[in-house]
N, C-alpha and C positions, 0 to 999 in steps of 0.2 A: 490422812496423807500429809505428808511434812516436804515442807521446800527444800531446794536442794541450797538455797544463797540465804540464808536470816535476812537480808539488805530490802527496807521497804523499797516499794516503790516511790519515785521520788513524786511528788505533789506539782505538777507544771503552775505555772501563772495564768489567771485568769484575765486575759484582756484582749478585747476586738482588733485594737489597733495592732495588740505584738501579732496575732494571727494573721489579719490581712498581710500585715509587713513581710511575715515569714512566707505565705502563699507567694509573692510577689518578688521577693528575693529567692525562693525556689525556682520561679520560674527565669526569672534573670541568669542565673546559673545555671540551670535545662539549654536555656537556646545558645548561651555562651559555649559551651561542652560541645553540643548540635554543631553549631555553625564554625569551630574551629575545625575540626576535621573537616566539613563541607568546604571549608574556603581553601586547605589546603590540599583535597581533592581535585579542585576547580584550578589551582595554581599547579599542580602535578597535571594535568592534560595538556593544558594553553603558554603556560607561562615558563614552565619548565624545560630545559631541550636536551635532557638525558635519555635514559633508558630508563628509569625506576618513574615508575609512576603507583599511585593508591591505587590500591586492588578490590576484591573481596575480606579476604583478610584482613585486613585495616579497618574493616566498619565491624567485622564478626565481636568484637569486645566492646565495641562502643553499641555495639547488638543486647549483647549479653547484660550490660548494666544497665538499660532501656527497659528490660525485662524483669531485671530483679527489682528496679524501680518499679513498676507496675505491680508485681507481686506484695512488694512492702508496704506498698500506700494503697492496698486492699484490704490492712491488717485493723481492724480498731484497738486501738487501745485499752478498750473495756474487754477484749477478749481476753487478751493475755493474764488479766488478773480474775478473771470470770471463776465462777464456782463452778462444780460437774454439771449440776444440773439446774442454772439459769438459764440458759438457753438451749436450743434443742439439743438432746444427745450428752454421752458420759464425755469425758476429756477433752471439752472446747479451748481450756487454755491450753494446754499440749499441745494438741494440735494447732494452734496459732501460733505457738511458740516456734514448733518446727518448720512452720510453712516462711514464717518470717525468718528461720535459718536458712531455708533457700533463697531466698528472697538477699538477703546479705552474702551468699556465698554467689550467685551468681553476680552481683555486683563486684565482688573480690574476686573471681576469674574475670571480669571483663578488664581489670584494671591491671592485673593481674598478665590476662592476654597482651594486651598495650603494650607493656613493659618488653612483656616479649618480643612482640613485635618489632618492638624499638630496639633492641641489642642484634634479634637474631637478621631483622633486614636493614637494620640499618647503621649499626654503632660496627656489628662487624664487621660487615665491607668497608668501614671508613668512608664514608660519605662524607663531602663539605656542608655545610651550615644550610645550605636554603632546602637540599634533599633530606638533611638531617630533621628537619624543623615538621617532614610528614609524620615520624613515627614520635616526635614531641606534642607535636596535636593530636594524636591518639590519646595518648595516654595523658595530657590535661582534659581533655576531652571526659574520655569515660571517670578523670576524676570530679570532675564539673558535674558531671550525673550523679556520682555516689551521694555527694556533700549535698546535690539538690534533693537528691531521696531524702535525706536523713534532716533538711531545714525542713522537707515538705510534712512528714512521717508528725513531726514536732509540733509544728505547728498547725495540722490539721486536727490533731488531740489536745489541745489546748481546748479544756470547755468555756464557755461563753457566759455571760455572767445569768443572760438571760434564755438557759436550755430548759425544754418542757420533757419531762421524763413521763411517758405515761405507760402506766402498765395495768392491766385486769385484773 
């Protein structure tokens, strides 16, 4: 069976601190993402004294790359390069591969959604700046999630200098 790209994979770095760093700046950028839309949810109820407040709609994307997060940082790394039959079953990297394509794609519709969000409720009514600013923390929001998926994805496959591989 031959690859569809000749391009190895590339060879990460092996080192505890770049890992913890990365877990750690994943998570900085998770709750940054998180808590913008929250805070400009909580400022659309209280603080704001229009008509336009965050709905459902407004978290359904920052939903959706919450999810594809979850999906891609389910993936190991050792799958996608795996052989048919290293671990259970024929086509494990295939299917890893695909699963990780949903996994990116629905992070790309949530971000994706945002966007929308952002034009069709809010850029096209012409909103002033503070009402404008809900449907801009969407979509830095849900991009604060992709970029955390893809620090966390990285550096949770980073192996360690001291991993115990045991096998039968």
């Amino acid at each position: 069976m031959s690859r569809l790209w000749r391009f190895p994979v590339p060879k990460l770095p092996s080192s505890a601190v770049l890992r913890t760093a990365g877990v750690y700046t994943s998570g900085a950028l998770f709750s940054l993402g998180f808590f913008l839309l929250l805070d400009a949810s909580v400022y659309s109820k209280h603080a704001n004294g229009g008509d336009v407040h965050i709905t459902i709609v407004d978290w359904i994307p920052l939903i959706c790359s919450i999810l594809g997060m979850l999906v891609i940082n389910s993936i190991e790394r050792s799958r996608l390069v795996a052989d048919s039959y290293s671990y259970s079953g024929n086509g494990v990297a295939w299917k890893a591969k695909l699963v990780l394509f949903m996994g990116f794609a629905l992070m790309a519709g949530g971000l994706a959604g945002a966007a929308t969000v952002l034009i069709m409720k809010y850029v096209v009514p012409a909103y002033p700046w503070p009402t404008l600013g809900f449907g801009v923390a969407g979509v830095v929001g849900s991009a604060c999630v992709m970029l955390s998926s893809v620090v966390l994805w990285v550096s949770q496959n980073i192996e360690e200098d001291y991993t115990y591989n045991l096998s039968l």
